[in-house]
C-alpha positions as CSV (number, residue, x, y, z in Angstrom):
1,X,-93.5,110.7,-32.4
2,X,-93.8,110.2,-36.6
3,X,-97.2,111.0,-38.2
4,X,-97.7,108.2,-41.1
5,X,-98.6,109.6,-44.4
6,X,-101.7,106.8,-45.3
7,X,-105.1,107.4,-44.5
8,X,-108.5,105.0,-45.0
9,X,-111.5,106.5,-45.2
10,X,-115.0,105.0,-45.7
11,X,-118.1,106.4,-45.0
12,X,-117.1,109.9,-44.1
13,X,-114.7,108.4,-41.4
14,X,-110.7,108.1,-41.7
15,X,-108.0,106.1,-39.9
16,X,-104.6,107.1,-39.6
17,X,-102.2,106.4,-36.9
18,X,-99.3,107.7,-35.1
19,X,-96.3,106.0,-33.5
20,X,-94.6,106.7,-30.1
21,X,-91.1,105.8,-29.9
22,X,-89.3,104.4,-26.8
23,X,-86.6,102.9,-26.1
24,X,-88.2,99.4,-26.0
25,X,-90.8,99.3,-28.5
26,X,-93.1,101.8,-30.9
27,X,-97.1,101.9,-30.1
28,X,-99.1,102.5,-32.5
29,X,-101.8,104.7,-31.8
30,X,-105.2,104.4,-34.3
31,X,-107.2,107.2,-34.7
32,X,-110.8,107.9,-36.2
33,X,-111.9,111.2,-37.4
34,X,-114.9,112.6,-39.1
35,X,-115.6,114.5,-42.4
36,X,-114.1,117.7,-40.7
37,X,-111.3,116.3,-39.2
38,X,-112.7,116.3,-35.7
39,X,-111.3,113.3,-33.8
40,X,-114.3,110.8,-32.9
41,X,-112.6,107.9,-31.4
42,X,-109.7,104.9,-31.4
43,X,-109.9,102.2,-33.6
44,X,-109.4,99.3,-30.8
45,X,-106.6,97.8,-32.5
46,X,-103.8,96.2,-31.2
47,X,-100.9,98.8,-30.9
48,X,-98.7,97.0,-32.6
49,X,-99.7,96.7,-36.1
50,X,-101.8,98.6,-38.4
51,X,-105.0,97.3,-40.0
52,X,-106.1,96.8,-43.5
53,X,-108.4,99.5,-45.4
54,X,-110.8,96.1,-45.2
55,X,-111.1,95.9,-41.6
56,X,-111.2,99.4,-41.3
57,X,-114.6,99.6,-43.4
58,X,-116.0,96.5,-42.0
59,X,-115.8,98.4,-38.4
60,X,-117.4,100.5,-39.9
61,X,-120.0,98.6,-41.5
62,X,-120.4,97.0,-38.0
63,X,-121.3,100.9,-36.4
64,X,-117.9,101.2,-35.4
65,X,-118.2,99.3,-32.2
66,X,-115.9,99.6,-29.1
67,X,-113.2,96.8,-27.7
68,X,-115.7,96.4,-24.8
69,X,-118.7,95.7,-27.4
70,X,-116.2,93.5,-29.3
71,X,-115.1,91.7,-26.0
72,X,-113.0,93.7,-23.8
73,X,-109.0,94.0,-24.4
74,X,-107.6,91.1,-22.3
75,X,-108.8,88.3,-23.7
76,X,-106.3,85.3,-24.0
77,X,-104.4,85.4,-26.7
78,X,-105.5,88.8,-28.0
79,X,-102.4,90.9,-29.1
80,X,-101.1,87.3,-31.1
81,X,-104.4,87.0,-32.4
82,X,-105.9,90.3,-32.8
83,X,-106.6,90.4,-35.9
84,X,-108.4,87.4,-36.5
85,X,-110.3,88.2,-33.1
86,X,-111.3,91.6,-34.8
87,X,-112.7,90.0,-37.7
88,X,-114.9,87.6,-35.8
89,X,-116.1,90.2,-33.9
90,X,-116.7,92.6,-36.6
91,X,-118.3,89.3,-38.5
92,X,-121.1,88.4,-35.3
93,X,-121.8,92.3,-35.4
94,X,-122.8,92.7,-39.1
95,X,-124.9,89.4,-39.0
96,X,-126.9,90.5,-35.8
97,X,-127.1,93.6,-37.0
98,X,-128.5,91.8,-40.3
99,X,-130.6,89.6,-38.4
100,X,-132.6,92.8,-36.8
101,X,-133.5,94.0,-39.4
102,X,-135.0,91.3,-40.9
């Protein structure tokens, strides 16, 4: 196992990640933390890439919402598409969350 050396942070909250090696493949594990450092959650993202800082902050944005919220994880075509899954996801959040506060 590698620590990366990047952070994101927005709003008080930081990703970083971590990798596991096997002999097969590297996971990617996506962390969340708070101000302190105190781990709050995963980032549900798929473990084979690693997000952009945008992403990141528009979880955020969205009140950081879980893959179950978002969906669930085994969706079809979900690890190909992740990505532009997340977005959509992250998309419907902010608007409903826009939408109740109108």
């Amino acid at each position: 196992m590698a620590n990366d050396s990047f952070a994101y942070t927005h709003r008080g909250f930081t990703y970083s990640n971590w990798k596991d090696y096997e002999d097969d493949n590297i996971k990617i594990f996506h962390e969340v933390h708070d101000r302190n450092n105190k781990y709050v959650c995963s980032f549900p993202y798929s473990p084979y890439s690693v997000p952009t800082p945008d992403v990141f902050c528009r979880w955020i944005d969205a009140g950081m919402p879980s893959a179950d919220k978002m969906g669930g994880h085994f969706r079809e075509d979900h690890n190909k598409y992740h990505s532009r899954w997340l977005d959509s996801q992250i998309d419907r959040l902010l608007v409903e969350g826009m939408t109740d506060a109108l």
